[in-house]
Each structure stands twice: as C-alpha cells, then as structure tokens.
PQR file with spaces between the fields and no chain letter, atoms N, CA, C, O and H, PARSE charges and radii, in Angstrom:
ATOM       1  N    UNK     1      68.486 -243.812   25.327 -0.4000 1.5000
ATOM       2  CA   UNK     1      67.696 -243.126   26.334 -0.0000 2.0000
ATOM       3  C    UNK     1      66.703 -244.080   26.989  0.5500 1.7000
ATOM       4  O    UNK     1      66.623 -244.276   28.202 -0.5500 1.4000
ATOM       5  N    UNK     2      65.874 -244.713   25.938 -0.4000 1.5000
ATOM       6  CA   UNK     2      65.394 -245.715   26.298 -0.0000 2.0000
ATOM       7  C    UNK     2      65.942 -246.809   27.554  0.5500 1.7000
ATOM       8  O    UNK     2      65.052 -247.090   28.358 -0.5500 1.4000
ATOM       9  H    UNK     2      65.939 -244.553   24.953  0.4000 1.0000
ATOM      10  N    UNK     3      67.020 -247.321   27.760 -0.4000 1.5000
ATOM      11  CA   UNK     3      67.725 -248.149   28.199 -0.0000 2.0000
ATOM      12  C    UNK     3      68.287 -247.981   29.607  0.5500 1.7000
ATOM      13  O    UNK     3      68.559 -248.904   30.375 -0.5500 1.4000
ATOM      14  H    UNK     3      67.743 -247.092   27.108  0.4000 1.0000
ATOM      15  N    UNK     4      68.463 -246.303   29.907 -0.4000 1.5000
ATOM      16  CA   UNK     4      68.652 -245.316   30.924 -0.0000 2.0000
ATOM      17  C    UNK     4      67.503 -245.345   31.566  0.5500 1.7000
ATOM      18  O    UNK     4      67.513 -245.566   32.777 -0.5500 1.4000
ATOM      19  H    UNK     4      68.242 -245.553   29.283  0.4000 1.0000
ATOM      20  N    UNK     5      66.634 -245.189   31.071 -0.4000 1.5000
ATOM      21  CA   UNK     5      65.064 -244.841   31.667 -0.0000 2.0000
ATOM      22  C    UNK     5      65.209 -246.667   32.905  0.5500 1.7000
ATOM      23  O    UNK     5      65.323 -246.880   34.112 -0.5500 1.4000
ATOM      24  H    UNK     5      66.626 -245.009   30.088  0.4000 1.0000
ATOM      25  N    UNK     6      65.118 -247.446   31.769 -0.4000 1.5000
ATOM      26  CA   UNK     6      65.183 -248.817   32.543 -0.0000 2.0000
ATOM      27  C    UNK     6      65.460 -249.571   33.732  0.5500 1.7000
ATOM      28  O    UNK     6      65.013 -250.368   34.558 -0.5500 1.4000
ATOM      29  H    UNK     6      65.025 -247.273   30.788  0.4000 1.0000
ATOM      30  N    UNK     7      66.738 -248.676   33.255 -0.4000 1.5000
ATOM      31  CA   UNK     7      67.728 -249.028   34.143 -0.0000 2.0000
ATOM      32  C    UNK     7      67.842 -248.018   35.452  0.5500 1.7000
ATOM      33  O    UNK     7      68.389 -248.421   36.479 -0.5500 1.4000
ATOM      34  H    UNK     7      67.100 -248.029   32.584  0.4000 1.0000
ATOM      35  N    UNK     8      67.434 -247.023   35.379 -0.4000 1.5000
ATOM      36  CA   UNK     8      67.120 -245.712   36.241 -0.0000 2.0000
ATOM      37  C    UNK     8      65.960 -246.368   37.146  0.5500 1.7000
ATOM      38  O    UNK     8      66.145 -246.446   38.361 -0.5500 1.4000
ATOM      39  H    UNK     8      66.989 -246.696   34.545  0.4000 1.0000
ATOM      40  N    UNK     9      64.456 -246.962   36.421 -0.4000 1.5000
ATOM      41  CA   UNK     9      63.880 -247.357   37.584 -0.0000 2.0000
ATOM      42  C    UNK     9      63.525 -248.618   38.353  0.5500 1.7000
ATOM      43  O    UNK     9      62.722 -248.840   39.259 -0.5500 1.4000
ATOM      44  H    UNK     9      64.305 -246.898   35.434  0.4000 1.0000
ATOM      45  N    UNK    10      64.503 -249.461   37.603 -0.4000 1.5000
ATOM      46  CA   UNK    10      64.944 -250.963   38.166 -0.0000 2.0000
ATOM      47  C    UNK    10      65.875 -250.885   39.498  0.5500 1.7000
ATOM      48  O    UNK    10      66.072 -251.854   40.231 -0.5500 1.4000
ATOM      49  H    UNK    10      65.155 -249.281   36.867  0.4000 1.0000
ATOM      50  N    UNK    11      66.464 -249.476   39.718 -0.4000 1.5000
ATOM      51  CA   UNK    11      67.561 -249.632   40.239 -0.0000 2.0000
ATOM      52  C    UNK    11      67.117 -249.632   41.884  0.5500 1.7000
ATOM      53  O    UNK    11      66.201 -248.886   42.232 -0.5500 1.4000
ATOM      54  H    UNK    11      66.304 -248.689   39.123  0.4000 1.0000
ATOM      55  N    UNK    12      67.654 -250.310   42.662 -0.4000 1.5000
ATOM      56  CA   UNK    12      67.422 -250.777   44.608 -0.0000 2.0000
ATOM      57  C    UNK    12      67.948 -250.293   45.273  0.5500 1.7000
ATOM      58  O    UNK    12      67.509 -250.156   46.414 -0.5500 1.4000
ATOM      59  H    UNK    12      68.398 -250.916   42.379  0.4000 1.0000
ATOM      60  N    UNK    13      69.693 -249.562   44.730 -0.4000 1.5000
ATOM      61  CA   UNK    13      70.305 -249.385   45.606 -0.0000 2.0000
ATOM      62  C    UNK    13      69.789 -247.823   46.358  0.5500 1.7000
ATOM      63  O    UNK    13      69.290 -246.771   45.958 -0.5500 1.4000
ATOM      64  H    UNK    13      70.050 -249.673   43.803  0.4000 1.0000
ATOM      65  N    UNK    14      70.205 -248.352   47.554 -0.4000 1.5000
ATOM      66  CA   UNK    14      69.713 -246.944   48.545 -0.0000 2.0000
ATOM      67  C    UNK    14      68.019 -246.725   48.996  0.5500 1.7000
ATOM      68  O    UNK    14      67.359 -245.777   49.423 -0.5500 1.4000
ATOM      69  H    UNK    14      70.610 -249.207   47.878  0.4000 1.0000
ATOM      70  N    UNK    15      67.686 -248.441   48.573 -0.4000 1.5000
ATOM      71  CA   UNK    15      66.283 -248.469   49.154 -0.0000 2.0000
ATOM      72  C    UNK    15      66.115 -248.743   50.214  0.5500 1.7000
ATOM      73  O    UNK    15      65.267 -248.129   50.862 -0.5500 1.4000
ATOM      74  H    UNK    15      68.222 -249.211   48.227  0.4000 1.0000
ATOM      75  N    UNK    16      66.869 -249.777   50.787 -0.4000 1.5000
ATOM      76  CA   UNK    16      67.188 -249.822   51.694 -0.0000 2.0000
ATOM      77  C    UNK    16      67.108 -248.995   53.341  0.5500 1.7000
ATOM      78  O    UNK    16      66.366 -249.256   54.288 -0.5500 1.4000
ATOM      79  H    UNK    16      67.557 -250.275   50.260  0.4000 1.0000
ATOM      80  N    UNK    17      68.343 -247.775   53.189 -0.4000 1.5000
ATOM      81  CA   UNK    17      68.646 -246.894   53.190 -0.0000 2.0000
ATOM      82  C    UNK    17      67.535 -245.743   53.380  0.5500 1.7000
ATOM      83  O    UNK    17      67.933 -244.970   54.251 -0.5500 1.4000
ATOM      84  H    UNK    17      68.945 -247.563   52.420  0.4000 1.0000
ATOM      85  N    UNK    18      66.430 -245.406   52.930 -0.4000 1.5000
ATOM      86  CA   UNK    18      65.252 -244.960   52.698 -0.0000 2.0000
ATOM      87  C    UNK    18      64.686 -245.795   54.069  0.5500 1.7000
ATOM      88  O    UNK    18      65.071 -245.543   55.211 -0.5500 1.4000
ATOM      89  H    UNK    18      66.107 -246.034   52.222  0.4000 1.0000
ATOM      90  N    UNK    19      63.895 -246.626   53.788 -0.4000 1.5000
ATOM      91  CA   UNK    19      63.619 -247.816   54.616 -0.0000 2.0000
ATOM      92  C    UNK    19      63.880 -247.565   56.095  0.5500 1.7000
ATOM      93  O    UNK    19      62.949 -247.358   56.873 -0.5500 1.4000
ATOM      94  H    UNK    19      63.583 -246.831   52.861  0.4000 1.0000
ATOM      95  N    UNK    20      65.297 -247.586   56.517 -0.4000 1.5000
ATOM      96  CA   UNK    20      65.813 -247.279   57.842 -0.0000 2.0000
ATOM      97  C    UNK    20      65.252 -245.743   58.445  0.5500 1.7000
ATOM      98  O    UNK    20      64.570 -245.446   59.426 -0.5500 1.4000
ATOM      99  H    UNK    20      66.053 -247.754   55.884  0.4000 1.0000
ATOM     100  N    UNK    21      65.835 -245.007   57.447 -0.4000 1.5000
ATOM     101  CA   UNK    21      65.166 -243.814   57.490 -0.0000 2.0000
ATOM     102  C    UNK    21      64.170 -243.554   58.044  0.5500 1.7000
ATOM     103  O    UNK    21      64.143 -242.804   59.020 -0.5500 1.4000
ATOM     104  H    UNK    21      66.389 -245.248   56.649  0.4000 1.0000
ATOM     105  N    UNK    22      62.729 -244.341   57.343 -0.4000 1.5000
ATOM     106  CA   UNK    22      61.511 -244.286   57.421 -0.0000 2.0000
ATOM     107  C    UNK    22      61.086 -245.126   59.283  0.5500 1.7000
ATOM     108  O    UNK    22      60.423 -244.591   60.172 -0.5500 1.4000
ATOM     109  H    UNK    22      62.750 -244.951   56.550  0.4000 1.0000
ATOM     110  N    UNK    23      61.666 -246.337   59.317 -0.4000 1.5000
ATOM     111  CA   UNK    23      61.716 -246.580   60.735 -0.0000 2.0000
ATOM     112  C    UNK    23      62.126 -245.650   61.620  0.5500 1.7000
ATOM     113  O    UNK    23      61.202 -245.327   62.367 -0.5500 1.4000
ATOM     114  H    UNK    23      62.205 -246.772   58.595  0.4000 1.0000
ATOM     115  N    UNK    24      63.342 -244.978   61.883 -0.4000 1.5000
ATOM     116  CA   UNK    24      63.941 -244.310   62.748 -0.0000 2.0000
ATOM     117  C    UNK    24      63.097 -243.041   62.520  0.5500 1.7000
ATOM     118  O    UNK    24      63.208 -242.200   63.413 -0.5500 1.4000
ATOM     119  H    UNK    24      64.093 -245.240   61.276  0.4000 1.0000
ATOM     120  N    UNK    25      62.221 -242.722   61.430 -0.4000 1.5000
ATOM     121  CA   UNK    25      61.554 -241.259   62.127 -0.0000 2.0000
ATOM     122  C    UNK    25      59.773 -242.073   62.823  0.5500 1.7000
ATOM     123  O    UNK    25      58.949 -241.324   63.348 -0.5500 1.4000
ATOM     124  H    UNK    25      62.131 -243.405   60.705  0.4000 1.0000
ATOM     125  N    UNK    26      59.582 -243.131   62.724 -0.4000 1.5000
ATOM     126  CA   UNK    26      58.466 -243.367   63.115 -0.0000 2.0000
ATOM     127  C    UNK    26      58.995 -244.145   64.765  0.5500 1.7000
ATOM     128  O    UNK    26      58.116 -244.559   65.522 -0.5500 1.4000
ATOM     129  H    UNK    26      60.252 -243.739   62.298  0.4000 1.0000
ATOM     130  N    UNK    27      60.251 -244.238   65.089 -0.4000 1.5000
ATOM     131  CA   UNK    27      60.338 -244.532   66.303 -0.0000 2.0000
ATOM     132  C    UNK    27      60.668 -243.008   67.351  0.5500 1.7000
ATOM     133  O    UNK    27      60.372 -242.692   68.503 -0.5500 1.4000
ATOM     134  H    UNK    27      60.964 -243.901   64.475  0.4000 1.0000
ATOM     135  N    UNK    28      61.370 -242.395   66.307 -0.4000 1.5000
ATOM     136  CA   UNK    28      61.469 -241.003   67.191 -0.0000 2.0000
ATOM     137  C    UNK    28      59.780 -240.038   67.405  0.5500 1.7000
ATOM     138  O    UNK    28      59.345 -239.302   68.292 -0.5500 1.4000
ATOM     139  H    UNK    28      61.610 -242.652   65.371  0.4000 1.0000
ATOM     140  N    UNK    29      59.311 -240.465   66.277 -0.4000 1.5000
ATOM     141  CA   UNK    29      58.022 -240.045   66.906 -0.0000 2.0000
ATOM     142  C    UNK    29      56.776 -240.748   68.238  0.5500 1.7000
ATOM     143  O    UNK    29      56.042 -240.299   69.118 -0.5500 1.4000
ATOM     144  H    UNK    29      59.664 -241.062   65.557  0.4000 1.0000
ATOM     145  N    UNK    30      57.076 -241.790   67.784 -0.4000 1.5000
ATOM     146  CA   UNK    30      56.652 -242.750   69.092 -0.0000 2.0000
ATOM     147  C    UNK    30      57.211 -242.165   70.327  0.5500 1.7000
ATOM     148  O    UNK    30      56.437 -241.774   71.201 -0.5500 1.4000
ATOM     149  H    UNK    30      57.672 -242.154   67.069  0.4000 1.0000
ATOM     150  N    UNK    31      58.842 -242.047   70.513 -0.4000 1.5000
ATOM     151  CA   UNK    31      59.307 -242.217   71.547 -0.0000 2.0000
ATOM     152  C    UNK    31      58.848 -240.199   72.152  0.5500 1.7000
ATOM     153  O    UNK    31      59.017 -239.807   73.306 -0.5500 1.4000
ATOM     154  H    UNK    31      59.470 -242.365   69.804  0.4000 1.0000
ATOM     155  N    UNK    32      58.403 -239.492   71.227 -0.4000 1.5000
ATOM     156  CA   UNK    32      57.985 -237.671   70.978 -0.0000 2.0000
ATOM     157  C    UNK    32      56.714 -238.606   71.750  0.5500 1.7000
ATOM     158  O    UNK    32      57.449 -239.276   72.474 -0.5500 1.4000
ATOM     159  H    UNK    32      58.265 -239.811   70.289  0.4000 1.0000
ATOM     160  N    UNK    33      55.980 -238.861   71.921 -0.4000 1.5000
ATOM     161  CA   UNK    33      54.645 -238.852   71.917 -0.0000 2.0000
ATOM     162  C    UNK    33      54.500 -239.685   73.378  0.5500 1.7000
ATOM     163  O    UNK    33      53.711 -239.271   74.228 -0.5500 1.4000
ATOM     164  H    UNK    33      55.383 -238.316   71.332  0.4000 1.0000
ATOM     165  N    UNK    34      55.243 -240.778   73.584 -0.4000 1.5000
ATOM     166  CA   UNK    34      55.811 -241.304   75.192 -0.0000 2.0000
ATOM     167  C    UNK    34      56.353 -239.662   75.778  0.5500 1.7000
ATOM     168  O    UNK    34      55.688 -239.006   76.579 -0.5500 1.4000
ATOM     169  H    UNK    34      55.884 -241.114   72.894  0.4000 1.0000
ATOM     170  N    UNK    35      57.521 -239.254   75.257 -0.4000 1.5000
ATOM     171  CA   UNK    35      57.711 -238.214   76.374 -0.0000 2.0000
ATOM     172  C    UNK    35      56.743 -237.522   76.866  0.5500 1.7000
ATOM     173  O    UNK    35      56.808 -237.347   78.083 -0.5500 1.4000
ATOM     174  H    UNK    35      58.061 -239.787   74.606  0.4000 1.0000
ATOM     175  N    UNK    36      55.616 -236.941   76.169 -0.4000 1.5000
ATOM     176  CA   UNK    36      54.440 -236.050   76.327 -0.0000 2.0000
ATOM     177  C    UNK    36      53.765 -236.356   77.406  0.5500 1.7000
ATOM     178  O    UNK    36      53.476 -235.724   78.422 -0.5500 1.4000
ATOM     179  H    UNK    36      55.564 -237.083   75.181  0.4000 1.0000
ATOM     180  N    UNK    37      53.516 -237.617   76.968 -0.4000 1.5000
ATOM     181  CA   UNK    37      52.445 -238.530   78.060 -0.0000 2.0000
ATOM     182  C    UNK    37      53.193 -238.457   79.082  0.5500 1.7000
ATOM     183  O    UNK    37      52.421 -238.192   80.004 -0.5500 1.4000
ATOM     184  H    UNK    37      53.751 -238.131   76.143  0.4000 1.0000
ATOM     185  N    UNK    38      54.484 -238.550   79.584 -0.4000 1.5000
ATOM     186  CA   UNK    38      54.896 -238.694   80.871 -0.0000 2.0000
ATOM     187  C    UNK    38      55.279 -237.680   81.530  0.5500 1.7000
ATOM     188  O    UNK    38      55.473 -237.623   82.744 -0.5500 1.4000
ATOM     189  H    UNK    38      55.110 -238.765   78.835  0.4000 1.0000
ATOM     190  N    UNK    39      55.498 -236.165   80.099 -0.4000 1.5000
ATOM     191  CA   UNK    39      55.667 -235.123   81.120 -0.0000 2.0000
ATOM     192  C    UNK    39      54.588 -234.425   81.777  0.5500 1.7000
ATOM     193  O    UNK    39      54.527 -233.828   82.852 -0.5500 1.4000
ATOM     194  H    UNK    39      55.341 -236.212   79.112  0.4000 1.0000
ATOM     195  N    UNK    40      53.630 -234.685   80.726 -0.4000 1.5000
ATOM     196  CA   UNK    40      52.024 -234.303   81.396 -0.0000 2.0000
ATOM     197  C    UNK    40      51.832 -235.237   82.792  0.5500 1.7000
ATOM     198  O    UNK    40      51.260 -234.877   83.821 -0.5500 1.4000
ATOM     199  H    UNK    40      53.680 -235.171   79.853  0.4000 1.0000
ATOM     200  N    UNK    41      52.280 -236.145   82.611 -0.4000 1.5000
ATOM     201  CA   UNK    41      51.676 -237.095   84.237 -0.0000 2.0000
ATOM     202  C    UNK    41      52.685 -236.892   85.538  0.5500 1.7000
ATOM     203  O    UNK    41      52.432 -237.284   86.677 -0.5500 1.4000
ATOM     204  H    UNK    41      52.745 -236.437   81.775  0.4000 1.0000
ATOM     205  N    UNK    42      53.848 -236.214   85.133 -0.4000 1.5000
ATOM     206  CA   UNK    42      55.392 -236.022   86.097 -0.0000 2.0000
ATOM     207  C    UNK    42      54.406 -233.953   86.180  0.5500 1.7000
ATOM     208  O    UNK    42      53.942 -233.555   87.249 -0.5500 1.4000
ATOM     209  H    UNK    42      54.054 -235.895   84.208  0.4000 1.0000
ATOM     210  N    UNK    43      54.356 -233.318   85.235 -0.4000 1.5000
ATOM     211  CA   UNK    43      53.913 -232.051   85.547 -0.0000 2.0000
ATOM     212  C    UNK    43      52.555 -232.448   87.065  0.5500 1.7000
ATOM     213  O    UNK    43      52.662 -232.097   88.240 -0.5500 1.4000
ATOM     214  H    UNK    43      54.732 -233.642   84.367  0.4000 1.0000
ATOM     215  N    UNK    44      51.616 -233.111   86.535 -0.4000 1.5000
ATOM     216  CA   UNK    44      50.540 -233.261   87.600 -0.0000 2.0000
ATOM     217  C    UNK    44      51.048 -233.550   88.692  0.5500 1.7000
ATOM     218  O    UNK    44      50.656 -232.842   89.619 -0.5500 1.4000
ATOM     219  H    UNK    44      51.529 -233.395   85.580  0.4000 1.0000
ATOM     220  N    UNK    45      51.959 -234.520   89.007 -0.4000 1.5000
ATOM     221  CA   UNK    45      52.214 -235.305   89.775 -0.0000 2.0000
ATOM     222  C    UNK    45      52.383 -234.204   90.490  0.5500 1.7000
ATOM     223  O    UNK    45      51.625 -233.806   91.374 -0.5500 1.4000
ATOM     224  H    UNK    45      52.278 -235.096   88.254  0.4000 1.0000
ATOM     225  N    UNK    46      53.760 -233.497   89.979 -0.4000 1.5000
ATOM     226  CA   UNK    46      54.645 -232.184   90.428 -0.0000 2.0000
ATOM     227  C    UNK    46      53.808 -231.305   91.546  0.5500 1.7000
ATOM     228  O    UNK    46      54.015 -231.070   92.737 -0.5500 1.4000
ATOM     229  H    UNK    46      54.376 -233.820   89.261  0.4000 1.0000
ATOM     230  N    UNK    47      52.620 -230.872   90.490 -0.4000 1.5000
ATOM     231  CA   UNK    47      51.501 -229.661   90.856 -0.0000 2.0000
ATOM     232  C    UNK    47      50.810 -230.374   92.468  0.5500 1.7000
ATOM     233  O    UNK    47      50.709 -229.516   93.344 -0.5500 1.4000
ATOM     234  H    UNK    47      52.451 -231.063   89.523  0.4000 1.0000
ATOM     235  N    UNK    48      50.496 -231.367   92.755 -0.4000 1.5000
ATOM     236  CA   UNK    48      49.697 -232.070   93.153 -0.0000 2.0000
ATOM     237  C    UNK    48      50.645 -232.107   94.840  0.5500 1.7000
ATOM     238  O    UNK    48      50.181 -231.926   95.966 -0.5500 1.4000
ATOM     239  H    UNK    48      50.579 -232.064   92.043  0.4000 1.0000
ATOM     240  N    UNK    49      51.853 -232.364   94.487 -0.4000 1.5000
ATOM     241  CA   UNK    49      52.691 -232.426   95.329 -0.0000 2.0000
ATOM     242  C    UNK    49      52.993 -231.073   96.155  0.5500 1.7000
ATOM     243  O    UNK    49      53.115 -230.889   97.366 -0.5500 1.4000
ATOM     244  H    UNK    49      52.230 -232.511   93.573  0.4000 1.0000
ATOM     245  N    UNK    50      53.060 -230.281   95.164 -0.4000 1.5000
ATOM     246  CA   UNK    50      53.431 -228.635   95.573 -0.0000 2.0000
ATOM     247  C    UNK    50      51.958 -228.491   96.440  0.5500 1.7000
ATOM     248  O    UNK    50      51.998 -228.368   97.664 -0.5500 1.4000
ATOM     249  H    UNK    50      52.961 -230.430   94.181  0.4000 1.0000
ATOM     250  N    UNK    51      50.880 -228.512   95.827 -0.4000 1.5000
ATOM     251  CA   UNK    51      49.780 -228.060   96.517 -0.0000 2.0000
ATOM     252  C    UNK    51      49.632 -228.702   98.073  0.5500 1.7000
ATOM     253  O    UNK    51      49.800 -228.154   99.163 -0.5500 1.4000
ATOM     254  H    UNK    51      50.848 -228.611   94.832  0.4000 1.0000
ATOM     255  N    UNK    52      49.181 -230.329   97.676 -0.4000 1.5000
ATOM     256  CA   UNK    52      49.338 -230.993   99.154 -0.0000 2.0000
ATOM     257  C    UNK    52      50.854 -229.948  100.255  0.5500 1.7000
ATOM     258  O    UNK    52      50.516 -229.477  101.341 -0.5500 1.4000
ATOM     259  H    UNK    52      49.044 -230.775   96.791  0.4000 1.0000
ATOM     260  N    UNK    53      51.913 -229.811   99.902 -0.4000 1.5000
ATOM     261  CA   UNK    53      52.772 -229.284  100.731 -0.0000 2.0000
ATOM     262  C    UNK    53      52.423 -227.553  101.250  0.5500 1.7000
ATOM     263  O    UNK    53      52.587 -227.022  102.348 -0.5500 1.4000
ATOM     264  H    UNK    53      52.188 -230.194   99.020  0.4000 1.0000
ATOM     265  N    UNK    54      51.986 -227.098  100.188 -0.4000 1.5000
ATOM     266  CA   UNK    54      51.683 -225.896  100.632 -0.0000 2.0000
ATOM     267  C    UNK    54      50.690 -225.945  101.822  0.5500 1.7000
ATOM     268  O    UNK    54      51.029 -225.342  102.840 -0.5500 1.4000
ATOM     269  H    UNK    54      51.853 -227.530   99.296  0.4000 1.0000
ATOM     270  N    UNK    55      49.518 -226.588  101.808 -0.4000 1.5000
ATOM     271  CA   UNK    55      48.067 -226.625  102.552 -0.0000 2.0000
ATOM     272  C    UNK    55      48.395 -227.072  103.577  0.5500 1.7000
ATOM     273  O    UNK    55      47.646 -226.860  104.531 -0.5500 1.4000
ATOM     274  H    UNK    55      49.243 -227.078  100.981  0.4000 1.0000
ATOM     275  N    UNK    56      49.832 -227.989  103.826 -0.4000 1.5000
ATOM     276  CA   UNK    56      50.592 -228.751  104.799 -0.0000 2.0000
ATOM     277  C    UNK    56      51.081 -227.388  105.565  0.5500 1.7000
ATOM     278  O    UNK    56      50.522 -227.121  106.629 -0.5500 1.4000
ATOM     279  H    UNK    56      50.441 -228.161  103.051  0.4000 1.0000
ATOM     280  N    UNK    57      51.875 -226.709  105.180 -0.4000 1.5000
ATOM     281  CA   UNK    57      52.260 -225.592  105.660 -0.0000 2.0000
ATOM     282  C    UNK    57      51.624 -224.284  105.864  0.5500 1.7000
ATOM     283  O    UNK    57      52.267 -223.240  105.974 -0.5500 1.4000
ATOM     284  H    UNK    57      52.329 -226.926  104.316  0.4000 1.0000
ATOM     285  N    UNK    58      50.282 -224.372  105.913 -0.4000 1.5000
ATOM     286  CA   UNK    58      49.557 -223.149  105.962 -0.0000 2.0000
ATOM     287  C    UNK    58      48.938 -223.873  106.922  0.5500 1.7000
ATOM     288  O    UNK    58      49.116 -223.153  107.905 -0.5500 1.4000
ATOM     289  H    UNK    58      49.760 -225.220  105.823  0.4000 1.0000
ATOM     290  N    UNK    59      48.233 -224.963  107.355 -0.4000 1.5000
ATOM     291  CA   UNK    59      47.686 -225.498  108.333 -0.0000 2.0000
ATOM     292  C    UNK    59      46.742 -225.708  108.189  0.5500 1.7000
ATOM     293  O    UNK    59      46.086 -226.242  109.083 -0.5500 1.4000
ATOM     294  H    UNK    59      48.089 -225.547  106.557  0.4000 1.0000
C-alpha cells in the first residue's frame, strides 16, 4: 500500500494535459472580456450613429 501511495503521487502523466487546459480557459476568458469591451464601444458607436441620423432627419 505503501508503495501505491508513492507511486500514485510521483506520477506526471496528464499534467501536462491539465496545464493546456488551464491556458486555454485563461485565453478564452481574455478573449470573453475583449469581446465586452468592443461590444460596449460598437453598441455606443451604433446608438450615437442612430441618434446623429435621426436629428438629421427631423431637421
């Protein structure tokens, strides 16, 4: 039992593996947190555009 134990927490494989894991959710959150920022600045943009056109067309 002893020897199991040992060998149970010596063991690497699939650390790796983990690892990648751990990158690919800290880039999908990066890339979550870019979209935000740009849909908030594409929403303004949007709003900003609609308004100027409306005030255009009302005179």
């Amino acid at each position: 039992m002893k020897n199991f134990i040992k060998r149970l927490t010596s063991d690497q494989t699939g650390a790796t593996a983990i690892e990648y894991g751990l990158i690919l959710a800290l880039i999908v959150l990066a890339m979550l947190s870019a979209l935000q920022a740009f849909a908030d600045g594409s929403i303004t943009m949007w709003e900003t555009i609609s308004d100027k056109t409306a005030a255009a067309i009302s005179g």
